[in-house]
Backbone as CSV, one residue per row, in Angstrom:
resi,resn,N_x,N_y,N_z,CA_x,CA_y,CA_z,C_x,C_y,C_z
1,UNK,-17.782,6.814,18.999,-18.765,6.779,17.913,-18.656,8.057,17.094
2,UNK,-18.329,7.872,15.863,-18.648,9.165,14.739,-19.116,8.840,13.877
3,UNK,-21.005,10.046,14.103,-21.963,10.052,12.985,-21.181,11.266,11.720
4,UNK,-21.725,10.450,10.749,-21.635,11.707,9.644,-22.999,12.215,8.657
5,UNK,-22.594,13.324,8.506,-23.896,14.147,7.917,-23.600,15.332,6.950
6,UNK,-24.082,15.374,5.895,-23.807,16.195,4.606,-24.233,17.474,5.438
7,UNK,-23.313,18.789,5.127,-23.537,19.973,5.467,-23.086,21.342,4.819
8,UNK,-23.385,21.749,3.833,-23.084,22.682,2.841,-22.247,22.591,1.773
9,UNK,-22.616,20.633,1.445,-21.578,20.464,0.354,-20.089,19.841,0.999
10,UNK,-20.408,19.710,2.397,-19.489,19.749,3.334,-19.267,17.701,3.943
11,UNK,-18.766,17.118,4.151,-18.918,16.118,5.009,-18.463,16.319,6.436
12,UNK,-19.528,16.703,7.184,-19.212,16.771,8.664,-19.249,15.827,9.690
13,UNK,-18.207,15.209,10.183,-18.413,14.207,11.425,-18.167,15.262,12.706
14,UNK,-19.317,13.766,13.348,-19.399,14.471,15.350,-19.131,13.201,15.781
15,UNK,-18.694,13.675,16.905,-17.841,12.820,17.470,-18.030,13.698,19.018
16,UNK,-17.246,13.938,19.609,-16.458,14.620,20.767,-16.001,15.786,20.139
17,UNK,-16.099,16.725,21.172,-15.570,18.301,21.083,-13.589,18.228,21.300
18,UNK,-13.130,18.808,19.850,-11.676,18.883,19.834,-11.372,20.168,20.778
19,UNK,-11.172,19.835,22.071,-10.886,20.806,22.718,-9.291,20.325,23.128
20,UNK,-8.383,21.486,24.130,-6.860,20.515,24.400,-7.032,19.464,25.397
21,UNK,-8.247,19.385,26.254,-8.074,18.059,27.332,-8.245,17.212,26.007
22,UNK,-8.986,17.118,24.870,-9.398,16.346,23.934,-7.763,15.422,23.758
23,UNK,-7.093,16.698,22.836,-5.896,16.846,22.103,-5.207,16.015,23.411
24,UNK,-4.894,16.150,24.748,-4.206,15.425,25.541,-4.365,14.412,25.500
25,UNK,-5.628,13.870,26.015,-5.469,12.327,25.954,-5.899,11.157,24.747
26,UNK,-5.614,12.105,23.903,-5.508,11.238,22.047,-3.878,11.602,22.220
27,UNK,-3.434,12.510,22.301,-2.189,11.918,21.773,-1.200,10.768,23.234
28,UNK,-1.396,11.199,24.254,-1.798,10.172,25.413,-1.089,8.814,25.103
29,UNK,-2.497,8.297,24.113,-2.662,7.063,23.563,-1.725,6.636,23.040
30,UNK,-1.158,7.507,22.002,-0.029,6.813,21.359,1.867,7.625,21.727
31,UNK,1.657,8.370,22.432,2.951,8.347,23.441,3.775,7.373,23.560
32,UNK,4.831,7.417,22.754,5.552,5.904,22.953,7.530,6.397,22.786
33,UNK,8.578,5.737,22.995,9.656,5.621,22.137,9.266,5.437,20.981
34,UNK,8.718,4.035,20.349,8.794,3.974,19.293,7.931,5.150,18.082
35,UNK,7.211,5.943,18.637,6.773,7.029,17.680,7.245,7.916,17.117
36,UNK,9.174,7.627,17.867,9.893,8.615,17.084,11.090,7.868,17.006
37,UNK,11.081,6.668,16.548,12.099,6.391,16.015,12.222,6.482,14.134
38,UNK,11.674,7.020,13.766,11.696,7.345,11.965,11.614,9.105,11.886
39,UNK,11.044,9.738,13.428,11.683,11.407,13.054,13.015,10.953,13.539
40,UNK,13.252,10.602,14.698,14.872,10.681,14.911,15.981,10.250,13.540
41,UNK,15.341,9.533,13.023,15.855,9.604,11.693,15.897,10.344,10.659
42,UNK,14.912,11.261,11.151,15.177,12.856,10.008,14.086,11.946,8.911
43,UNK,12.948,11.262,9.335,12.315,10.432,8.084,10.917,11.582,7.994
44,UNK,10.468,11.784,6.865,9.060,13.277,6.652,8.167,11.377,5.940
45,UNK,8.258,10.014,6.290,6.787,9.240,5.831,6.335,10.062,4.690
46,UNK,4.738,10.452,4.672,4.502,10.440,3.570,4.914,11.412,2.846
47,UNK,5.607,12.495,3.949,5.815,14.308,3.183,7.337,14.498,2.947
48,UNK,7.607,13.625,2.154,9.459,13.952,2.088,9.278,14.690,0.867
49,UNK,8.389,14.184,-0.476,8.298,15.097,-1.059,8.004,16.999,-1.192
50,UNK,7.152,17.301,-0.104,6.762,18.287,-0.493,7.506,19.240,0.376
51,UNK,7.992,18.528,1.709,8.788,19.034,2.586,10.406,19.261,1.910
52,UNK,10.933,18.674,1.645,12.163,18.622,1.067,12.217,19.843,-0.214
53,UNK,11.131,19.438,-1.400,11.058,20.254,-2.461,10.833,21.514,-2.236
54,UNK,9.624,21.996,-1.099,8.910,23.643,-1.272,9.943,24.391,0.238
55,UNK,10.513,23.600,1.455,10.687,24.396,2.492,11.924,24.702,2.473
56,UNK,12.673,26.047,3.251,13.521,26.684,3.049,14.302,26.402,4.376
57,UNK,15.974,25.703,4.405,16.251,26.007,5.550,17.118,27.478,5.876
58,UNK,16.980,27.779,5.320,17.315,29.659,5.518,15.947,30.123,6.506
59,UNK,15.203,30.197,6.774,14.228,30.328,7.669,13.380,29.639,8.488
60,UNK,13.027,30.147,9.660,11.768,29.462,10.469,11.086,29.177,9.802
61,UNK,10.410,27.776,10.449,9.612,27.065,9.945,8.401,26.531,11.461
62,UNK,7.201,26.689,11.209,6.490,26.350,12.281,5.153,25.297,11.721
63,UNK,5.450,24.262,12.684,4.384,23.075,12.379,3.107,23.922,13.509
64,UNK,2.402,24.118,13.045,1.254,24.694,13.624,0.096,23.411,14.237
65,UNK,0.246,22.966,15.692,-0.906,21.893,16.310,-0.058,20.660,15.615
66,UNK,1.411,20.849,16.321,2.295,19.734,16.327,1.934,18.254,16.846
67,UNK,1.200,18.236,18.283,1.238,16.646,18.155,2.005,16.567,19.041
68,UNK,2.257,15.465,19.002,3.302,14.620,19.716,5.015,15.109,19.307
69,UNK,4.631,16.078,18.105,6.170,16.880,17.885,6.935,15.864,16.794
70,UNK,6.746,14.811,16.591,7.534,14.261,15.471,8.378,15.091,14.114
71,UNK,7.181,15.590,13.720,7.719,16.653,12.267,8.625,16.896,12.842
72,UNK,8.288,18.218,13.851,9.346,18.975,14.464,11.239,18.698,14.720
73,UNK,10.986,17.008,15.282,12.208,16.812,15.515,12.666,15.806,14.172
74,UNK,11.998,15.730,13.255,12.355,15.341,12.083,13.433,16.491,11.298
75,UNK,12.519,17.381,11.131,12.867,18.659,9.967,14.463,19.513,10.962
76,UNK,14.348,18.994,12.645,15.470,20.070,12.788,16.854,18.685,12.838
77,UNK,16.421,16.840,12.633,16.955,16.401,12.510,17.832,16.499,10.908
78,UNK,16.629,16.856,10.264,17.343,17.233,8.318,18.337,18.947,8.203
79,UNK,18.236,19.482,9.351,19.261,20.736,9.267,18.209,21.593,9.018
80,UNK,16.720,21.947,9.364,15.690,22.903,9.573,15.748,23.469,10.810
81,UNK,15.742,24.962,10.413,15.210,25.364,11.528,13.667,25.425,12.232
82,UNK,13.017,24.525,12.398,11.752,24.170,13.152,11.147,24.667,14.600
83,UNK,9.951,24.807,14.944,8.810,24.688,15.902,8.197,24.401,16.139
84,UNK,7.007,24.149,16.892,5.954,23.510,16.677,5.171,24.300,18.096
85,UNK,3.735,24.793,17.903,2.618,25.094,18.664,1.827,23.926,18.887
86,UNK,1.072,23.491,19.837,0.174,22.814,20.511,-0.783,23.142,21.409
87,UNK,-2.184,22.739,21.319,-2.969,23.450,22.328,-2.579,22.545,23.496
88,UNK,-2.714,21.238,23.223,-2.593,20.579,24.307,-1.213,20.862,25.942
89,UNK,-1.415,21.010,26.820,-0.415,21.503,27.676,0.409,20.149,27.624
90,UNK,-0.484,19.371,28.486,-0.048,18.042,28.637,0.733,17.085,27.740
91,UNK,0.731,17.402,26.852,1.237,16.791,25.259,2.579,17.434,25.270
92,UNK,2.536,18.983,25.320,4.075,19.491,25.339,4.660,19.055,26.359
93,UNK,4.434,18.719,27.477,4.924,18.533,28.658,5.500,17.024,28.484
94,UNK,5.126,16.381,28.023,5.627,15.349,27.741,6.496,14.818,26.922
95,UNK,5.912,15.816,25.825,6.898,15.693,24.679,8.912,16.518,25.184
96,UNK,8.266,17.463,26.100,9.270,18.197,26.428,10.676,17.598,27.450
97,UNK,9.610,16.306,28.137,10.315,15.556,29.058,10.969,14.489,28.958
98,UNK,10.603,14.184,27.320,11.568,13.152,26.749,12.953,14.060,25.299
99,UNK,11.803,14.805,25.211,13.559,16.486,24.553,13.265,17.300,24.899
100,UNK,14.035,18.233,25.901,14.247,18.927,26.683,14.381,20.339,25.599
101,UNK,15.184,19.713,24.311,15.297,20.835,24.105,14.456,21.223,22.901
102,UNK,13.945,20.160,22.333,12.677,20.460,20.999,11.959,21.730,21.288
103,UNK,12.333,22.826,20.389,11.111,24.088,20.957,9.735,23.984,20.052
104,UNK,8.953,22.898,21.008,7.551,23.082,20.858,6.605,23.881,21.990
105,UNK,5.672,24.384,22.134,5.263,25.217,23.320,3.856,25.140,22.884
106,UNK,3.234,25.486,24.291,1.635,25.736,24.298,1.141,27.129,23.579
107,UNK,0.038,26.783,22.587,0.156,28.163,22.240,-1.744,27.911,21.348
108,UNK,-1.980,29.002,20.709,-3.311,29.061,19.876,-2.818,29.212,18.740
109,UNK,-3.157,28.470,17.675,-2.821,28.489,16.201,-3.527,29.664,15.621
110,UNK,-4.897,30.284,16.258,-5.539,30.758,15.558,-5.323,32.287,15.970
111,UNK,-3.970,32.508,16.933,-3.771,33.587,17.651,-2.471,33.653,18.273
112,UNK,-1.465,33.803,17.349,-0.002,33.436,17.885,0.966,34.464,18.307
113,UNK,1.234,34.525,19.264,2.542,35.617,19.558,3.716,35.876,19.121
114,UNK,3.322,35.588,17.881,5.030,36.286,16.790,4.261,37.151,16.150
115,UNK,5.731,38.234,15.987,4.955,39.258,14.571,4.823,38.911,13.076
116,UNK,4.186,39.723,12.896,3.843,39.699,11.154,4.665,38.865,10.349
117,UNK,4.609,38.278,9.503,5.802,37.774,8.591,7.064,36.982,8.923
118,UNK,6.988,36.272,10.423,8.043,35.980,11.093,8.547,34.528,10.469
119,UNK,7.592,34.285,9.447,8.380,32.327,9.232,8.259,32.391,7.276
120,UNK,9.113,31.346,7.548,8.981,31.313,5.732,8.490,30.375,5.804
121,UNK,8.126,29.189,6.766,7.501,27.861,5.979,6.323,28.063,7.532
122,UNK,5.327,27.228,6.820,4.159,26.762,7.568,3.419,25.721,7.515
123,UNK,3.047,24.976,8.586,2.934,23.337,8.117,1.505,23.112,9.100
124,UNK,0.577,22.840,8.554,-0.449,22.375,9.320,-0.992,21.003,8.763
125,UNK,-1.110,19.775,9.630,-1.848,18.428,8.962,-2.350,17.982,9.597
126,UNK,-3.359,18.103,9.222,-4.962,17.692,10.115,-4.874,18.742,10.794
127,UNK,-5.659,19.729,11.137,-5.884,21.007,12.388,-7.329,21.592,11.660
128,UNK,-7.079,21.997,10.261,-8.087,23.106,9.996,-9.650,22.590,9.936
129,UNK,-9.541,21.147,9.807,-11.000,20.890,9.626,-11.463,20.804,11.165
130,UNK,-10.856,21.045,11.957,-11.806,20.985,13.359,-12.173,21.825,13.712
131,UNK,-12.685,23.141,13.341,-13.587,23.966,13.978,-15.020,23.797,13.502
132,UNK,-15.969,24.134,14.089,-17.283,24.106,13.741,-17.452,25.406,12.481
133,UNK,-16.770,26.448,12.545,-16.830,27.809,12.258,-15.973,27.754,10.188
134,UNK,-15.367,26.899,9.725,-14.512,26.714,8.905,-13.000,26.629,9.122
135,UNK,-12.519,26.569,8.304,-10.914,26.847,8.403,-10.151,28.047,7.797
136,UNK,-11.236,29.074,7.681,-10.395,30.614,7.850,-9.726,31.146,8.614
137,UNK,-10.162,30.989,10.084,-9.288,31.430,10.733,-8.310,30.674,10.852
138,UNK,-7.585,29.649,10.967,-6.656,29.285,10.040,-5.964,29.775,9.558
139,UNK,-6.477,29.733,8.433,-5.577,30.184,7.084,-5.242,31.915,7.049
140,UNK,-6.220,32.211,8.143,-5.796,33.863,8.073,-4.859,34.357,9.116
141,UNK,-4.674,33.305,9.923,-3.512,33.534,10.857,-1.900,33.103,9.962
142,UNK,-2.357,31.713,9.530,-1.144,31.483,8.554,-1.139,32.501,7.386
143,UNK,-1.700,33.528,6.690,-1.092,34.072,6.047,-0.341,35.310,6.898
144,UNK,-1.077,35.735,8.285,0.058,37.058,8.720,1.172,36.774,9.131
145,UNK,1.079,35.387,9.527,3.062,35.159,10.147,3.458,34.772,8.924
146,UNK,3.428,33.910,7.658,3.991,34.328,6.776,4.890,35.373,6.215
147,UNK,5.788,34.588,6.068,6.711,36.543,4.679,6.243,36.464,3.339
148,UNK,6.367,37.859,2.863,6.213,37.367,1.394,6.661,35.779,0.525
149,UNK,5.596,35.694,0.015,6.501,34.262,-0.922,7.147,33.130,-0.026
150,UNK,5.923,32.897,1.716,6.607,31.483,2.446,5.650,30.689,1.615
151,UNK,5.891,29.675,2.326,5.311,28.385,1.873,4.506,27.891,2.798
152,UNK,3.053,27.642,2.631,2.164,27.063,3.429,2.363,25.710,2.724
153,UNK,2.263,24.940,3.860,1.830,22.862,3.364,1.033,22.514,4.500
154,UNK,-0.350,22.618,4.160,-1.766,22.033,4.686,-2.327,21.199,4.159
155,UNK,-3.023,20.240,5.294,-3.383,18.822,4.558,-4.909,18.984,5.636
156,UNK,-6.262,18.110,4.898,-7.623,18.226,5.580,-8.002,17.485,5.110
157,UNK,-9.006,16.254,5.657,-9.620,15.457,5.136,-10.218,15.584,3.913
158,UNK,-10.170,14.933,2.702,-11.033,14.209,1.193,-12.581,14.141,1.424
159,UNK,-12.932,15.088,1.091,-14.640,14.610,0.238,-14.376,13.559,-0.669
160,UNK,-13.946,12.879,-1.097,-13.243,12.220,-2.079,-14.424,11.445,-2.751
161,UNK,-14.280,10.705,-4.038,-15.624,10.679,-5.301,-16.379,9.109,-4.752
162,UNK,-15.869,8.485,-3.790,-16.968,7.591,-3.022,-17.708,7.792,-2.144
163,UNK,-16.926,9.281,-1.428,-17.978,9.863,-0.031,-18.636,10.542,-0.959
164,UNK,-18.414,11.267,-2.080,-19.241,11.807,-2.777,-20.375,11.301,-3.607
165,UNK,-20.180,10.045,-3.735,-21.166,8.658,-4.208,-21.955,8.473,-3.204
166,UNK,-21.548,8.387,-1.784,-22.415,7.922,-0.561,-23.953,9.098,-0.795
167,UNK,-22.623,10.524,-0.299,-23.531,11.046,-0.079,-24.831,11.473,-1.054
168,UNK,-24.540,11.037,-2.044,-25.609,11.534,-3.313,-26.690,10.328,-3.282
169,UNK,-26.356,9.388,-2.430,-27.134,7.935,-2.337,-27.614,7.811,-0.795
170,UNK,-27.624,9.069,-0.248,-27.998,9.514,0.839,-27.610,8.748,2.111
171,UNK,-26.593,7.915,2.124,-26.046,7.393,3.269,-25.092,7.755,4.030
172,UNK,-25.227,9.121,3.994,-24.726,9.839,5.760,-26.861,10.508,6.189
173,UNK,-26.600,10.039,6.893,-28.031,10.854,7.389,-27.889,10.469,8.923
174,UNK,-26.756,9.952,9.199,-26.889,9.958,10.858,-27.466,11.408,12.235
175,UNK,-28.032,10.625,12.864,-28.868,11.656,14.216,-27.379,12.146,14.743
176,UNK,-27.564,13.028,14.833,-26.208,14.044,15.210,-26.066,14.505,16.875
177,UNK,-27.749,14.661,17.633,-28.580,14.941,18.715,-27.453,14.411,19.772
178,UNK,-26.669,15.198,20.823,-26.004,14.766,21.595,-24.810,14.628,21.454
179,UNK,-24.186,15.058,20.686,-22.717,14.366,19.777,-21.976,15.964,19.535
180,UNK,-20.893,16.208,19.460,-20.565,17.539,19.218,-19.285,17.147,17.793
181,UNK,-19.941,18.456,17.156,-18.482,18.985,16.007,-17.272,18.133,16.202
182,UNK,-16.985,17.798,14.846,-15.536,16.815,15.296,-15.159,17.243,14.214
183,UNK,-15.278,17.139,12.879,-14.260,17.987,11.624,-15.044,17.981,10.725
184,UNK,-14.778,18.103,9.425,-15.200,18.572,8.582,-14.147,17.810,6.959
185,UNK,-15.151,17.531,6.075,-13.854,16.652,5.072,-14.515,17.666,3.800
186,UNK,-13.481,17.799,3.007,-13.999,18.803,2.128,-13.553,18.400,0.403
187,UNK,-14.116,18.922,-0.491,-13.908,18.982,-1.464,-12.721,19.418,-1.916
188,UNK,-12.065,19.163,-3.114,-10.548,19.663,-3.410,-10.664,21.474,-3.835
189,UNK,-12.031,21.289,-4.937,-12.672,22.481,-5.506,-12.286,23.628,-4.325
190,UNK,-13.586,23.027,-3.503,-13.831,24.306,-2.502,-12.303,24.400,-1.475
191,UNK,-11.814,23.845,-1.137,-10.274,23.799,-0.293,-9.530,25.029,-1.012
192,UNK,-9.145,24.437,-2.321,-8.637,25.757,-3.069,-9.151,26.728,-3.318
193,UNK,-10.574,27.081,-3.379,-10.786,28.191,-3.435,-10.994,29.185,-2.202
194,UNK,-10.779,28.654,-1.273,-11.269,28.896,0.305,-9.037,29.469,0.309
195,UNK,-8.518,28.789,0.098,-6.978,29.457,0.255,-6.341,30.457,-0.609
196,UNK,-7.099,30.497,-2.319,-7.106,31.288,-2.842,-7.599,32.506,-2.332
197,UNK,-9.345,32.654,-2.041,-9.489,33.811,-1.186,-8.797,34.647,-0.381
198,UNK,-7.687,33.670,0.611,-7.185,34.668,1.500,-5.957,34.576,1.273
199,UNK,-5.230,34.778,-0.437,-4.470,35.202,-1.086,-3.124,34.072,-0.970
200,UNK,-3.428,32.920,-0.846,-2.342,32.080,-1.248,-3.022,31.376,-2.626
201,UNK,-1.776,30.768,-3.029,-1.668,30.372,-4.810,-0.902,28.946,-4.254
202,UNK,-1.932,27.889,-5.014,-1.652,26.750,-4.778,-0.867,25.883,-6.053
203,UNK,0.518,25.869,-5.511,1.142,25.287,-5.931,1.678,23.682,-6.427
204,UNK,1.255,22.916,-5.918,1.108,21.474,-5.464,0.172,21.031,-5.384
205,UNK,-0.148,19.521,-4.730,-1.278,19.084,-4.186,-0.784,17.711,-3.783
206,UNK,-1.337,16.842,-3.289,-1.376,15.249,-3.227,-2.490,14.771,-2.255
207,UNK,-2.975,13.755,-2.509,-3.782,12.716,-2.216,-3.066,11.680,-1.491
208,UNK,-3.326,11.618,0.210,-2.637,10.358,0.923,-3.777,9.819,1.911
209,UNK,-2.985,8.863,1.958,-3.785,7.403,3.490,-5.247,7.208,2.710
210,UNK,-5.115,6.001,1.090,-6.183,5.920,1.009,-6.587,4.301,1.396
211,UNK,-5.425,3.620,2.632,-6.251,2.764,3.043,-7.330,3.140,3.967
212,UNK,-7.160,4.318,4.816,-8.411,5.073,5.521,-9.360,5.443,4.656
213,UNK,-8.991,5.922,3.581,-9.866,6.290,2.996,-11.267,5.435,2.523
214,UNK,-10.511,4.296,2.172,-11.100,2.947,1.688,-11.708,2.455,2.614
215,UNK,-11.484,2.392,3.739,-11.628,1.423,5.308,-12.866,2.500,6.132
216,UNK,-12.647,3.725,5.999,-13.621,3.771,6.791,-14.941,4.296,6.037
217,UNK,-14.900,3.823,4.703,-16.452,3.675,3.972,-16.557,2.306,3.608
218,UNK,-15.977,1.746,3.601,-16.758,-0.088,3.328,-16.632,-0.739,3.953
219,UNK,-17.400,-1.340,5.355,-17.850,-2.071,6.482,-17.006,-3.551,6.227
220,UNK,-17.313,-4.190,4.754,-17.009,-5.315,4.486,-14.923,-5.099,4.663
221,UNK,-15.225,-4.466,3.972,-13.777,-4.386,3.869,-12.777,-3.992,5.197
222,UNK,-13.408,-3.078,6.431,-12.900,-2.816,7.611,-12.446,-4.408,8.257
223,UNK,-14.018,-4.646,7.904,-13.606,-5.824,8.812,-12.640,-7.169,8.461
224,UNK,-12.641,-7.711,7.162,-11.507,-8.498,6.386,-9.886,-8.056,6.703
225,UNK,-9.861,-6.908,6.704,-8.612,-6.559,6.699,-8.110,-7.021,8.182
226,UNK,-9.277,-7.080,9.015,-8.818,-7.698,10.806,-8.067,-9.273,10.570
227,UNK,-8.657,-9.453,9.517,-8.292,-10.941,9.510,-6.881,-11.681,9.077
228,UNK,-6.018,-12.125,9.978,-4.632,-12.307,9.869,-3.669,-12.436,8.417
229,UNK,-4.491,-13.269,7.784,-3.539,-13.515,6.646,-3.803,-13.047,5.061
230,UNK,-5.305,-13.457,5.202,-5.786,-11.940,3.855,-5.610,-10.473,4.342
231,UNK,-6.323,-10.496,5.849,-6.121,-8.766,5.895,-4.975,-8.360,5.529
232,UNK,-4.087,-8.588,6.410,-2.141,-8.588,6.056,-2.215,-8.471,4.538
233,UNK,-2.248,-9.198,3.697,-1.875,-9.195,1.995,-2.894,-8.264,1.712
234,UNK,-4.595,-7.885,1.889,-5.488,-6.799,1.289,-4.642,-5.379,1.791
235,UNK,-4.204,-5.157,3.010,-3.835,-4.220,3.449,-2.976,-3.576,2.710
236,UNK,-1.790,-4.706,2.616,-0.366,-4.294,1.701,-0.798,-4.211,0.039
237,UNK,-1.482,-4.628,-0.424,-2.152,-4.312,-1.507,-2.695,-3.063,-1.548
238,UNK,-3.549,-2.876,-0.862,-4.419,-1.339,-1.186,-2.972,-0.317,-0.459
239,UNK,-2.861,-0.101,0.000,-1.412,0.534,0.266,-0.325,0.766,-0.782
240,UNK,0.069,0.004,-1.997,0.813,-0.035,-2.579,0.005,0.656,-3.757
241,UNK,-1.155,0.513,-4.082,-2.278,0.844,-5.185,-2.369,1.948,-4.898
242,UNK,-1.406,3.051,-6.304,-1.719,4.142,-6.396,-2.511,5.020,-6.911
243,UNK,-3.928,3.669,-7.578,-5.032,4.316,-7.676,-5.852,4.764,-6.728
244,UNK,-6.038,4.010,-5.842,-6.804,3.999,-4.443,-5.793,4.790,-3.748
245,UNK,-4.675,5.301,-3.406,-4.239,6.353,-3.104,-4.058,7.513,-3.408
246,UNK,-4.569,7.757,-4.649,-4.434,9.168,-5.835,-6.299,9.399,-5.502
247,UNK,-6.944,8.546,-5.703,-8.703,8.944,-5.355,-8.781,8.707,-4.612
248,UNK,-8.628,7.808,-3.782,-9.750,7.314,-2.070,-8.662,7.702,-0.988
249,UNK,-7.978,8.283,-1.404,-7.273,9.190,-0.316,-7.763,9.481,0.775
250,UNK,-7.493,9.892,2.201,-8.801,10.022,3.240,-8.189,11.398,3.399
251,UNK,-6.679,11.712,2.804,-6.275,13.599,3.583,-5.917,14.386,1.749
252,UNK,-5.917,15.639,1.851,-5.292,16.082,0.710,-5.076,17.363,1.347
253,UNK,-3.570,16.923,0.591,-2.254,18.135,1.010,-2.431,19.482,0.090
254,UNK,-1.730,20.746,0.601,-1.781,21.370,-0.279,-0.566,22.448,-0.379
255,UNK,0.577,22.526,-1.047,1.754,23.381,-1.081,0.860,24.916,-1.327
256,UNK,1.294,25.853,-0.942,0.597,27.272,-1.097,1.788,28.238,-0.793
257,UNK,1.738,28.968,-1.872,2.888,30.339,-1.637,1.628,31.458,-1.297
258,UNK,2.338,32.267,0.050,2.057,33.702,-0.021,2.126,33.986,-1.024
259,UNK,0.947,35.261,-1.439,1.047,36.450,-2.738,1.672,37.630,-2.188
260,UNK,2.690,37.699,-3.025,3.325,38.649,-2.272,2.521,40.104,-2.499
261,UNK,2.211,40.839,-1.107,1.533,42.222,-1.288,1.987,43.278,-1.918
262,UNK,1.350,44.175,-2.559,1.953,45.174,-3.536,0.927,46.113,-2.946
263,UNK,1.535,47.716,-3.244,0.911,48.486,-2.496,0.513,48.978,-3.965
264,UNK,-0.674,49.827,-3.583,-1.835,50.499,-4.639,-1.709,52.113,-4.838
C-alpha cells in the first residue's frame, strides 16, 4: 500500500522504509536471465540518448544504487569503463554469481570510498528521492567524486501538471499514521534549482515512463489496461504518445556538468 500526501510543494509517498533488506528483496523479485538479455546487448532502453551523447569512455563511470547491475553491464558491453555501488548485499551477491566479473560492490552512495574527483561520468535513476531528509546528500557526494566538467545523469520522480491538478483539488490527503517514508516526486523547477545550488549546470533534460505516469493517477484507466485486448492496444497507444510521455511522464532525467572550480 502507498499513501500520498502533499509536503512542501513536495509529493511524498509512504510506503515501507527503503532500507538494503528493502533494496534485497525488491530486486529479489525480478532476478531473472531474462533481465539482462537487452544489457547483454549493450541496449541503454530509454537512456541511449543521453548516455551515448554526454558520457565519456576515456573515464570511469559509476552507476550509483545499481540494482540488479544491468546499466553496468550494458555501458562496459558498449566499450565503457563502468561500476556500479549498491546498498543491497544480497543483490550484489547475486548479481556477482551470475558475472563474476561485473565490478559492482556493496557500498553507501551517500559516503563512498574513492577520492575526490575520481569519475567523469555519474549515473543515478531513481535513488535520490528516497530519503526522508532530501536529495542533497546525494548530489553532494556526486559532486566530490566528480572531476571538473564530469557529467552527472539523474533521473527522480515527476510532480508532473496532473499530480499537480490532483493535488490543488486536494486528492492526496491520505493518513500516513503507521506507514514510513518511501520517496518523494518533485517539481522540474525545484529539481533544478536544488542541483544548481550545489554547483552543477543542467544541461539536458527528458521526461520518461508516462504510461506510469498515467496509470498510477487514473483508477479507471489502471484497471482497463488489465484487460486483454483493449488494455494491450490502450497500453501500446499511450506508450507510443509522445505527448503523454513529454508531460505525464512518471521520472525526469537530468544531464548536469560539474562547474568547474576556480580559485579566488
Amino acid at each position: 500500500m502507498i499513501i500520498r500526501t502533499l509536503e512542501n510543494d513536495r509529493l511524498a509517498y509512504y510506503s515501507t522504509e527503503t532500507n538494503p533488506i528493502f533494496w534485497d528483496a525488491h530486486w529479489k523479485k525480478y532476478f531473472s536471465p531474462d533481465m539482462y538479455k537487452k544489457a547483454e546487448r549493450g541496449s541503454f532502453v530509454w537512456f541511449e540518448k543521453p548516455f551515448t551523447t554526454y558520457l565519456s569512455r576515456e573515464g570511469r563511470i559509476l552507476e550509483a544504487g545499481c540494482g540488479l547491475g544491468m546499466y553496468v553491464l550494458a555501458l562496459r558491453v558498449r566499450g565503457y569503463d563502468a561500476e556500479g555501488v549498491e546498498s543491497g548485499a544480497e543483490t550484489v551477491k547475486m548479481v556477482r554469481e551470475r558475472y563474476p566479473d561485473l565490478p559492482i560492490r556493496v557500498g553507501d552512495v551517500t559516503c563512498m570510498e574513492v577520492p575526490e574527483k575520481y569519475y567523469s561520468g555519474y549515473i543515478s535513476l531513481g535513488v535520490m528521492e528516497h530519503s526522508i531528509n532530501g536529495p542533497e546528500v546525494f548530489i553532494e557526494e556526486a559532486y566530490r567524486v566528480l572531476r571538473d566538467d564530469g557529467v552527472a545523469i539523474i533521473s527522480v520522480p515527476s510532480f508532473h501538471p496532473l499530480r499537480r491538478l490532483k493535488a490543488r483539488l486536494g486528492l492526496y490527503r491520505g493518513q500516513c499514521k503507521g506507514l514510513e517514508f518511501y520517496q518523494y516526486a518533485f517539481t522540474k523547477r525545484e529539481f533544478i534549482a536544488i542541483l544548481q545550488k550545489h554547483g552543477f549546470r543542467v544541461v539536458d533534460e527528458m521526461i520518461y515512463d508516462g504510461f506510469k505516469g498515467l496509470k498510477d493517477e487514473i483508477r479507471l484507466f489502471e484497471k482497463i489496461v488489465q484487460w486483454p485486448v483493449i488494455g494491450r492496444r490502450l497500453r501500446n497507444w499511450v506508450q507510443s504518445c509522445q505527448w503523454i510521455e513529454h508531460r505525464l511522464g512518471h521520472m525526469m532525467l537530468f544531464v548536469c556538468r560539474k562547474a568547474q572550480e576556480t580559485n579566488e
